[in-house]
C-alpha positions as CSV (number, residue, x, y, z in Angstrom):
1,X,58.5,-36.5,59.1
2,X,60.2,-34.2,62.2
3,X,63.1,-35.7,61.5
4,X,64.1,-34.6,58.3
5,X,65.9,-31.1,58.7
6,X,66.3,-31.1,55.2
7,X,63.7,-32.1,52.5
8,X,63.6,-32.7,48.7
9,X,60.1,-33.4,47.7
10,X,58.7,-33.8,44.1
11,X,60.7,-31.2,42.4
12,X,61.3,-31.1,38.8
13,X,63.2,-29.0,36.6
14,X,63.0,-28.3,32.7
15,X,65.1,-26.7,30.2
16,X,64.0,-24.9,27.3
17,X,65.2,-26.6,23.7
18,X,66.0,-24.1,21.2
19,X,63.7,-25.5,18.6
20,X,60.5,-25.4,20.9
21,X,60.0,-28.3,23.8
22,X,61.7,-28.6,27.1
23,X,64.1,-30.8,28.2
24,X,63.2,-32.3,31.6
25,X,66.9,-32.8,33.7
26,X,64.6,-34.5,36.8
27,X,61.2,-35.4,37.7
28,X,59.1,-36.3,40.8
29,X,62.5,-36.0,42.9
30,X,62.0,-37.1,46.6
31,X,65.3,-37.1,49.9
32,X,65.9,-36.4,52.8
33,X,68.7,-35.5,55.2
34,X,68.8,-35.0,59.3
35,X,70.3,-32.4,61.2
36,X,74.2,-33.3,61.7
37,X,74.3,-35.2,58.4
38,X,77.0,-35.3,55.6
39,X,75.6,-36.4,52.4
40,X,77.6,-36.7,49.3
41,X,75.2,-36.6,46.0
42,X,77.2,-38.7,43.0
43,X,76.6,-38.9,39.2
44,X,76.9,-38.4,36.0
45,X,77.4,-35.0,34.4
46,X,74.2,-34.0,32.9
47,X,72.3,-35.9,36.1
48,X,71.2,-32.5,37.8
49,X,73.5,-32.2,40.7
50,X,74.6,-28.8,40.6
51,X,70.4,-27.8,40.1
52,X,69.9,-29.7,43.0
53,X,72.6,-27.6,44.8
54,X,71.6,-24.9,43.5
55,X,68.1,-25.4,44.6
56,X,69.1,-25.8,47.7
57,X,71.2,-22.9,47.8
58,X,68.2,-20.9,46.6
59,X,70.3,-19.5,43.1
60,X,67.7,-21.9,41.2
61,X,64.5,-22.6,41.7
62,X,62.4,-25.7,40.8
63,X,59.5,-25.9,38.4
64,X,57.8,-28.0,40.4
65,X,57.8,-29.5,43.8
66,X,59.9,-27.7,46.3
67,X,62.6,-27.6,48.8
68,X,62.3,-27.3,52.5
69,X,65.3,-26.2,54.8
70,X,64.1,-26.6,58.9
71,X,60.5,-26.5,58.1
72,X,60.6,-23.5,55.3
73,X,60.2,-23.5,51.8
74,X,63.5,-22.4,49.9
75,X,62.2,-19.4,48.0
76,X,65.7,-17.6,47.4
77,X,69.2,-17.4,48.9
78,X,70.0,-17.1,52.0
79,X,72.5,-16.6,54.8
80,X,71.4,-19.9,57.0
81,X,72.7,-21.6,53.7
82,X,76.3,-21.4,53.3
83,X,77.9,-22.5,49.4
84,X,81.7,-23.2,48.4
85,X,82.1,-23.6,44.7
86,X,84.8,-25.3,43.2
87,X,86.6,-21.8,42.7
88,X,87.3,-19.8,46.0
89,X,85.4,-16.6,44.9
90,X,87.4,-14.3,46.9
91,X,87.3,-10.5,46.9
92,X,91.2,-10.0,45.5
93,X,91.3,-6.5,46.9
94,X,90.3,-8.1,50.6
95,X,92.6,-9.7,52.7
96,X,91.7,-13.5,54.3
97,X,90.4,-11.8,57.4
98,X,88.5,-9.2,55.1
99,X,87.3,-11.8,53.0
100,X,86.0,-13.3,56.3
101,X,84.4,-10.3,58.1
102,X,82.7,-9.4,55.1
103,X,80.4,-12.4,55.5
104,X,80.3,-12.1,59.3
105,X,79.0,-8.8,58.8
106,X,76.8,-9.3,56.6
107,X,75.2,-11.7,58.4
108,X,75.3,-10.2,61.7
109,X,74.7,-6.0,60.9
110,X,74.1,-5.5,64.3
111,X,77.8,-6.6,65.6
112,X,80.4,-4.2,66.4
113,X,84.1,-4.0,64.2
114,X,85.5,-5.7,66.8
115,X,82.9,-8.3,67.8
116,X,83.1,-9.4,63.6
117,X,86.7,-9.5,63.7
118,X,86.9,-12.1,66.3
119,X,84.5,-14.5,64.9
120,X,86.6,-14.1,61.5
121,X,89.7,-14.6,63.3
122,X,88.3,-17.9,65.4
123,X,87.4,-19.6,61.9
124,X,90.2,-18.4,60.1
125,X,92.1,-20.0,62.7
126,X,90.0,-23.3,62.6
127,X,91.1,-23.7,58.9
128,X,94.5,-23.9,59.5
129,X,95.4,-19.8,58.6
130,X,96.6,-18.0,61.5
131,X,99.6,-16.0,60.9
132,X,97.8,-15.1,57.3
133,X,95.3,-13.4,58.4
134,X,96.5,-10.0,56.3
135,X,97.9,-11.9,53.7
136,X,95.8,-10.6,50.0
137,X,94.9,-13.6,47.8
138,X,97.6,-13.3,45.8
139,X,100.1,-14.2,48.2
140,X,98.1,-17.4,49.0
141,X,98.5,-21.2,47.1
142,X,95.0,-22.6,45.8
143,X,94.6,-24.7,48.5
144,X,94.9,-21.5,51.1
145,X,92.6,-19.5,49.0
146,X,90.3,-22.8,49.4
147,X,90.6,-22.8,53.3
148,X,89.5,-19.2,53.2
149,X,86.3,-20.0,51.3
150,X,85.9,-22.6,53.8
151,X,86.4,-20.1,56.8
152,X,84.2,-17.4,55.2
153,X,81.2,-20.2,54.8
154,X,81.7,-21.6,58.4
155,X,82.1,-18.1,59.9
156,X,78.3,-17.6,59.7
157,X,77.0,-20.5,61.1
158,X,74.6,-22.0,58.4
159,X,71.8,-24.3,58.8
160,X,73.5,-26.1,55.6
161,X,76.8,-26.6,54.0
162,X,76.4,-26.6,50.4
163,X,79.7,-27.8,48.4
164,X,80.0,-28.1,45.2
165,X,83.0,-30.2,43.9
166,X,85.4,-27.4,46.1
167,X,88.4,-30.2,46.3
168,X,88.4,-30.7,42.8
169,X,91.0,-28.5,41.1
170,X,93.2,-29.1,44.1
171,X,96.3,-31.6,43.8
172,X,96.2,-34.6,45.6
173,X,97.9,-34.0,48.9
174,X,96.3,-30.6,49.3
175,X,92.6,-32.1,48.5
176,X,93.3,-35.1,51.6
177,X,94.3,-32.1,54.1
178,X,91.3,-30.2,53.1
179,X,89.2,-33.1,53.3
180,X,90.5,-34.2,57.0
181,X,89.6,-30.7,57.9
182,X,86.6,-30.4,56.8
183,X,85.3,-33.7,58.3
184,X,86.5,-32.6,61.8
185,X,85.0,-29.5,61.5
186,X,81.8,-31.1,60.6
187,X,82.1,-33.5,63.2
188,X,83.0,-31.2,66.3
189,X,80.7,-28.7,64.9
190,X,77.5,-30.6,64.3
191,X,77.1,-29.1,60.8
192,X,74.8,-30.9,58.2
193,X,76.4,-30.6,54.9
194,X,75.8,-31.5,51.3
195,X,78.0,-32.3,48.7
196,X,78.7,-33.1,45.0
197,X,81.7,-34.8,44.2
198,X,82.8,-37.5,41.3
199,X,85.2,-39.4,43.6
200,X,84.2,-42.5,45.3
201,X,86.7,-42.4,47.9
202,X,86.2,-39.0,48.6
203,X,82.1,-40.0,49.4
204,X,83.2,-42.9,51.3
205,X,85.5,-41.0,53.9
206,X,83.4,-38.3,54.0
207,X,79.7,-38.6,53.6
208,X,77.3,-40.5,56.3
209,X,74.9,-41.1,53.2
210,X,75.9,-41.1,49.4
211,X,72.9,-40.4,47.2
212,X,72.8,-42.1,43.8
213,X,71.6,-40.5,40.7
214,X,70.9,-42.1,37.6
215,X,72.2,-40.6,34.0
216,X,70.3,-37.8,32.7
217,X,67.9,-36.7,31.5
218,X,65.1,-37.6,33.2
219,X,67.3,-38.7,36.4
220,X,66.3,-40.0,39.0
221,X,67.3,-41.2,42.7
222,X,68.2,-44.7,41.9
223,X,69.0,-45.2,45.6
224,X,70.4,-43.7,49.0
225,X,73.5,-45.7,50.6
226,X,74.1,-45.4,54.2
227,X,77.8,-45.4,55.0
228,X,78.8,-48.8,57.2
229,X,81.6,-47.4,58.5
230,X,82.0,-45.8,61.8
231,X,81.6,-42.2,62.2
232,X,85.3,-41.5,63.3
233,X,87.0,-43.3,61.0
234,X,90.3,-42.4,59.9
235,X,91.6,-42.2,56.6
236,X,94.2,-44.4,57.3
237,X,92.4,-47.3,58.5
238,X,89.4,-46.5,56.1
239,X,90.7,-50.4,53.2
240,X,91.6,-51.7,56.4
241,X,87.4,-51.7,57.4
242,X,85.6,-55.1,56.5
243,X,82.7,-53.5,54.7
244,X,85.2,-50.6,52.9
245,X,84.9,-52.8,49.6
246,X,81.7,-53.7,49.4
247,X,80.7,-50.4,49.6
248,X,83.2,-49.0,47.1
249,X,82.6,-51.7,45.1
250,X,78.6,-50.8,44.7
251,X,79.2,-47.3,44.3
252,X,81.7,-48.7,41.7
253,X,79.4,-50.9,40.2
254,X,76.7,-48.2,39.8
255,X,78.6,-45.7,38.3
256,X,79.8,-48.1,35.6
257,X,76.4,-49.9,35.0
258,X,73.8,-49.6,37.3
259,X,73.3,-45.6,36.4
260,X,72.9,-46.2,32.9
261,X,70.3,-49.0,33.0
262,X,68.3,-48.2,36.1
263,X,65.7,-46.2,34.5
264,X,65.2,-49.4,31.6
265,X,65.7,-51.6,34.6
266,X,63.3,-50.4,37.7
267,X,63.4,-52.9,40.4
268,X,59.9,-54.2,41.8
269,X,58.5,-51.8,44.2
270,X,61.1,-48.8,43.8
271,X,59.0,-45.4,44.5
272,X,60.4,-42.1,43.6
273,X,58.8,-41.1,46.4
274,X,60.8,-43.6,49.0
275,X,64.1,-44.3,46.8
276,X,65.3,-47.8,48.5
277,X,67.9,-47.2,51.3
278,X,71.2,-49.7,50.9
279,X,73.8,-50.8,53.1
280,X,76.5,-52.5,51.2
281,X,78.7,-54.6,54.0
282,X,80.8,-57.8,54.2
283,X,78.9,-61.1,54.0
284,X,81.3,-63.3,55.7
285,X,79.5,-66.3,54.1
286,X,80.0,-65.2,50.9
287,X,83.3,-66.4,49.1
288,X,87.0,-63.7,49.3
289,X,86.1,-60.9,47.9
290,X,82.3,-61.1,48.0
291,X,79.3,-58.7,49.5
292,X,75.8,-58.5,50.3
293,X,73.5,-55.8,50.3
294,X,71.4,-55.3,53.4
295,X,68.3,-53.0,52.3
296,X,67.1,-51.2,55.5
């Protein structure tokens, strides 16, 4: 379809077993994202997120199938494809505006000193860092170290966003900031972005669509969940929503049960290749504390 920007279709990746066989992690594994769009990917450990990111990233490839990125096939990594682990990665020799330039430059080889140093210092600045710019990553807090990770991966444009977990090891109040930032950057910037993360709150404020993967191995997409809530919402009114607990509720509920029995369970008419798409909301016929699914 023209619309997809981004495109998962059919692949499949296998382990070796160290007495002979293959484990297979996922099989026949089919989404989809559009240009502008923040998806969230939740699961289990063992479910294949991180190959899937990886994939995507080009630092893995798939046995079968393949991955498509603006209408080419992934065959390796990239500079349109942008990652941020969970640990910053820094150069500890650079400073936050060499750590910056260093992957402006590369991605631009043509651009002079000064042209590279600008565009580091605009993103540095978008992140929250000016004043740090010289600053070694040392002198910096875990959750600085994170914004620089963040500026060095905005700082050269990419096609994609590719995060894995990078909120994770951060404490509570740092991971919300970092989060609020990175969602406005996304916004005002247009950037599509794809994520793994373990928290349901965290997918809810952030993501437009969550994709669901069941238990490994042999996952699969159980289902895709658009988000019901509006585009700008804030953190602060996100409870205060009426369809904020029937969607954390069936991201809940799928986590707990639905992720463990879906394979043994496969509803009537689910395709691999067309995992349903849900959108949990309110039913205000149902009794306090109810919801509906609406299957678009």
């Amino acid at each position: 379809m023209t619309d997809r920007f981004i495109s998962i279709e059919s692949i499949a990746r296998h382990y070796p077993q160290a007495g002979g066989g293959s484990t297979t992690i996922f099989d026949d594994l089919w989404f989809s994202m559009n240009k502008g769009e923040f998806s969230c990917i939740i699961g289990h450990s063992g479910c294949g997120k991180t190959t899937v990111l990886n994939i995507l990233a080009g630092l893995d490839l798939p046995d079968e199938g393949v991955a498509v990125v603006d209408g080419k096939a992934i065959e390796g990594p990239s500079l349109d494809r942008a990652v941020i682990f969970q640990s910053h990665a820094l150069l500890p020799w650079r400073s936050v505006i060499g750590n910056v330039a260093y992957a402006v430059s590369s991605r631009w080889r043509d651009w002079s000193k000064d042209k590279v140093r600008e565009q580091a210092q605009r993103f540095i600045e978008l992140v929250g860092l000016k004043g740090n710019e010289n600053k070694k990553p040392s002198e910096l807090s875990g959750g600085m170290k994170q914004r620089v990770g963040i500026a060095r991966a905005l700082s050269i444009e990419p096609k994609i966003l590719l995060m894995d977990e990078p909120f994770s090891a951060l404490d509570a109040l740092t991971r919300g900031t970092l989060q609020d930032e990175v969602r406005r950057i996304c916004l005002d910037t247009g950037q599509t972005a794809f994520m793994i993360t373990h928290d349901v709150d965290e997918a809810i404020y952030l993501a437009d669509r969550i994709v669901l993967m069941t238990n490994g191995p042999n996952a699969m997409v159980a289902e895709i969940v658009e988000n019901p809530l509006p585009r700008d919402r804030r953190r602060i009114d996100l409870h205060k929503h009426p369809d904020y607990y029937a969607l954390r509720n069936h991201l809940i509920d799928f986590l707990v049960s639905r992720s463990r029995s879906f394979k043994d369970e496969i509803p009537a008419g689910y395709q691999k290749r067309h995992p349903p798409v849900v959108r949990p909301t309110a039913n205000p016929k149902a009794p306090e504390g109810g919801d509906a699914l609406k299957v678009a």
